[in-house]
N, C-alpha and C positions, 0 to 999 in steps of 0.2 A: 325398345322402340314401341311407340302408341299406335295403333292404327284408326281409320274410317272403314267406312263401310264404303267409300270410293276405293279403296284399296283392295279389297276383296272382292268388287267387283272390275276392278283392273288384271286381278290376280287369278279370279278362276276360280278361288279356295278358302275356308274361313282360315284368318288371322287374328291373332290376339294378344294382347287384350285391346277392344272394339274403344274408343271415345267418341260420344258422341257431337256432332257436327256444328253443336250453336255455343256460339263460343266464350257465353256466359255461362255454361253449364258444365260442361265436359266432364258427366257423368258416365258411366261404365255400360253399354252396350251390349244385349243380350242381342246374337245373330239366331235367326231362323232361316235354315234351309229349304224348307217347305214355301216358303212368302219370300224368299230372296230377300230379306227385308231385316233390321234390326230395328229393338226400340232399345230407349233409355232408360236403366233402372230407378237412374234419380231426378227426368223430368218426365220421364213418358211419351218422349217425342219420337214417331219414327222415321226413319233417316230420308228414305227415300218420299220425294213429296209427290212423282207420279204415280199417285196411287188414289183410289177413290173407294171408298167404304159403303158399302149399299148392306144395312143392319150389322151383322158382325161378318160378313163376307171383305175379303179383299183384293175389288179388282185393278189390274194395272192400266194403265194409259199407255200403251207402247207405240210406236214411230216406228213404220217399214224401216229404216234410216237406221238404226238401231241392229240390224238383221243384213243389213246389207255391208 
């Protein structure tokens, strides 16, 4: 079985091996536990789009909603 990085974050736990979410690519998925976040080894893209780059910092966009 393929996973997302919707799955691991359904799941609580890294799963593998990661594919990435666009679905012209479905390239292999390096997760980072530090950034809760994966990118993709073969386009570069990372998964989650709530997220905002300010230089190489990466802040999230989170929703009380989210926590509740």
């Amino acid at each position: 079985m393929r996973y997302t990085i919707n799955d691991v974050i359904k799941k609580g736990c890294n799963l593998e091996p990661l594919i990435c979410l666009d679905e012209k690519c479905k390239g292999e998925v390096t997760y980072n536990q530090y950034l809760a976040d994966g990118d993709c080894i073969k386009c570069g893209k990372w998964q989650i789009e709530e997220e905002l780059w300010v230089g190489n910092i990466k802040l999230f966009l989170l929703t009380i909603n989210k926590f509740l």
